[in-house]
C-alpha positions in Angstrom: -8.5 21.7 57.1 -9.4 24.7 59.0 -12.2 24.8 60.8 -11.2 27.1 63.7 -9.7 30.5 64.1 -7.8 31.0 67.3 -10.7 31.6 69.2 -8.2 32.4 72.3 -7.6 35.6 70.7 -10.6 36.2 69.8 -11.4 36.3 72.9 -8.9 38.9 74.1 -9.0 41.1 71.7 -9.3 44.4 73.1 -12.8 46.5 72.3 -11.9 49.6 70.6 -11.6 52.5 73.2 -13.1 54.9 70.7 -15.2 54.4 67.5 -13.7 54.3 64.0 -10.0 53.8 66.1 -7.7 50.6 65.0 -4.2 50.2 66.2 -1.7 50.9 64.1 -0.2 47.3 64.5 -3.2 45.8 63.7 -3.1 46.9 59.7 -0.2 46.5 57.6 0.0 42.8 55.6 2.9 43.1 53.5 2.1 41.7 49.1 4.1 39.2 50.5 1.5 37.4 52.9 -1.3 38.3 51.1 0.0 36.7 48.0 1.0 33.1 50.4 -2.7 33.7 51.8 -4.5 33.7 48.0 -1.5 30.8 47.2 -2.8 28.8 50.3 -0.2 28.9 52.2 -1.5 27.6 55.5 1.3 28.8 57.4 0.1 32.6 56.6 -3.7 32.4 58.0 -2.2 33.4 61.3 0.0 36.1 60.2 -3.5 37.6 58.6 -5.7 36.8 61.4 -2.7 38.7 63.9 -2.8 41.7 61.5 -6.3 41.8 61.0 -8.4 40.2 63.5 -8.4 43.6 65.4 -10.2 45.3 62.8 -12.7 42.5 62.1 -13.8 42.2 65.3 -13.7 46.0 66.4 -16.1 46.2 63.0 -18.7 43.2 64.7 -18.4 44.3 67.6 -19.9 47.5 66.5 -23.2 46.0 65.2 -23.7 42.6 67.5 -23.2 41.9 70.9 -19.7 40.3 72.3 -20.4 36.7 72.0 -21.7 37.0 68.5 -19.1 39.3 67.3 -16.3 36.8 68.5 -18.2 34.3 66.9 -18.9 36.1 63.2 -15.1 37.1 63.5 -14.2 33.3 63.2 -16.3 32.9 60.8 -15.2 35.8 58.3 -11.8 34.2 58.5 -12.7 30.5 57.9 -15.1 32.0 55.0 -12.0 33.6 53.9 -10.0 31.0 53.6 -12.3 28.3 52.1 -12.6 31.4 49.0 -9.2 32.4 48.9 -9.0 31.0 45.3 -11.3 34.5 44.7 -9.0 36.6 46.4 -6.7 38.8 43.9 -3.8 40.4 45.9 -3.6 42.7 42.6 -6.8 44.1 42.9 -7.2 45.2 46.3 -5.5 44.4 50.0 -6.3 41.6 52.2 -7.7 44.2 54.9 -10.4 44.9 52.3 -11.6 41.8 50.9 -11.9 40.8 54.5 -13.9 43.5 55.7 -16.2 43.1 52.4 -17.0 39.9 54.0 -17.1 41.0 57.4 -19.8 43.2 56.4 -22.0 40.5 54.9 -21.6 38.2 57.7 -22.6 40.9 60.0 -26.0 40.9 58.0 -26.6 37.7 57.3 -26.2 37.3 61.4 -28.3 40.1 62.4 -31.0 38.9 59.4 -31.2 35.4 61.4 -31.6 36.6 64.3 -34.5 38.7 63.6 -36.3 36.0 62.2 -35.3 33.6 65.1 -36.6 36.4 67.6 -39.6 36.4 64.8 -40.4 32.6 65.3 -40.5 33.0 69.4 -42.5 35.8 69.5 -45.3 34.4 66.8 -44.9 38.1 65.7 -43.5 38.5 61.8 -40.2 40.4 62.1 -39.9 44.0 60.8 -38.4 45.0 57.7 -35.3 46.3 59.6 -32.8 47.6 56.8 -29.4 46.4 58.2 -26.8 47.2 55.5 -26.7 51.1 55.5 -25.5 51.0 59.0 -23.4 47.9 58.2 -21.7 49.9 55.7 -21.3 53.2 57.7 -19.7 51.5 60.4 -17.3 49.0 58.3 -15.8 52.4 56.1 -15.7 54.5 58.9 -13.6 51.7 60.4 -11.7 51.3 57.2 -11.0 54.7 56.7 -9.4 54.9 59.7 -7.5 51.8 59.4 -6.4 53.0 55.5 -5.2 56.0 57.2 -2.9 53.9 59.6 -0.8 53.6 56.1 -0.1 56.5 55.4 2.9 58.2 56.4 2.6 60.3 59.8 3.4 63.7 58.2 0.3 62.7 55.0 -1.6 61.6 57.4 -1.5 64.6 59.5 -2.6 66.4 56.4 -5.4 64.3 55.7 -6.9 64.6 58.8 -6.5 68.1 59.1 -7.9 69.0 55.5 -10.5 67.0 56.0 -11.5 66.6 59.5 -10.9 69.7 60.8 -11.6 71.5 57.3 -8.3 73.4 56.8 -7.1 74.4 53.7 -3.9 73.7 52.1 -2.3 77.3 53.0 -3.3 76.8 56.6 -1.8 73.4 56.8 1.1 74.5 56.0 1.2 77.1 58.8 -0.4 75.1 61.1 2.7 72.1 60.4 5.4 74.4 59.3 5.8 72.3 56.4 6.0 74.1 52.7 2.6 74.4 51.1 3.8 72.2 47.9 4.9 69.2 50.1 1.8 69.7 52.1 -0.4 69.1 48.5 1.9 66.3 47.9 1.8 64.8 51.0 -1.8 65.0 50.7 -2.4 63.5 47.1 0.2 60.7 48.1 -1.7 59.9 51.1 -5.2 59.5 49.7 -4.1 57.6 47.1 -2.5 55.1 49.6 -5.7 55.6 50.7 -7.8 54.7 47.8 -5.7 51.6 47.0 -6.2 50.0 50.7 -9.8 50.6 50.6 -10.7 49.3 46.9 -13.1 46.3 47.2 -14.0 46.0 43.9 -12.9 41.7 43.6 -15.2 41.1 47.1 
């Protein structure tokens, strides 16, 4: 039974040095290990955890403090594994379903603390609305991971059509590369995209 996840890397995994940032490294599960994870295969909870713990806890650590975040990082990946029987490798990647459920952990935590801080205080807790900032930060975060995918020559593409608002023509000038690959490279990458981000089992 698991009851623990490797709470030795947890604690050293490194704080992102910059905002919506994830290591390359720390992204690509292959079908094969997220199929073995929704199987049961206990062997595979570490494989996940290595190629994903990163990003979970870059995403808590965003919205709770350091000893909580390590904390609800554990706990996304225990939760995760008790429902992996819900978990359809065909309908979306592991990254996803496991940041769907970072993001509710995240809430529930900050919900219970407010209404522990609540209780001390004699003083009824404010309305706080936690999930649109929950949300903001675990896609901004998965965006960037998503991106990570994508082949460097898409992805340089993506970012510049849509970061730094070029158009197709001007990509191409600005990589050198023809303006049809560019549009391919483009539509390729975003659907990569699109398929790493899609949630819709969680």
């Amino acid at each position: 039974m698991i009851t623990c996840v490797y709470a030795r890397d947890v604690e050293e995994s490194p704080t992102p040095h910059y905002p919506y940032a994830v290591r390359a490294a720390d992204i690509p599960v292959t079908d094969q290990v997220a199929t073995r994870f929704a199987g049961g295969d206990e062997a595979v909870l570490r494989e996940a955890y290595d190629a994903h713990g990163s990003l979970v806890y870059s995403i808590c650590l965003r919205s709770l403090p350091e000893d909580r975040a390590k904390d609800v990082t554990q706990e996304v990946f225990v939760s995760a594994w008790r429902a992996r029987e819900r978990f359809d490798p065909s309908r979306g990647s592991l990254a996803a379903w496991l940041v769907g459920i970072t993001k509710n952990r995240i809430i529930d935590n900050v919900r219970s603390e407010q209404r522990h801080a609540s209780r001390r205080s004699n003083v009824e807790a404010a309305d706080t609305p936690v999930e649109p900032e929950v949300e903001r930060i675990a896609d901004q975060m998965m965006v960037a991971a998503a991106l990570e995918v994508v082949p460097e020559r898409g992805r340089t593409a993506i970012r510049l059509a849509y970061f730094e608002g070029l158009t197709h023509p001007e990509i191409a000038q600005r990589t050198g590369v023809a303006l049809g690959t560019v549009k391919s490279d483009i539509r390729r990458g975003l659907e990569k995209v699109r398929r790493h981000m899609e949630t819709s089992h969680v």
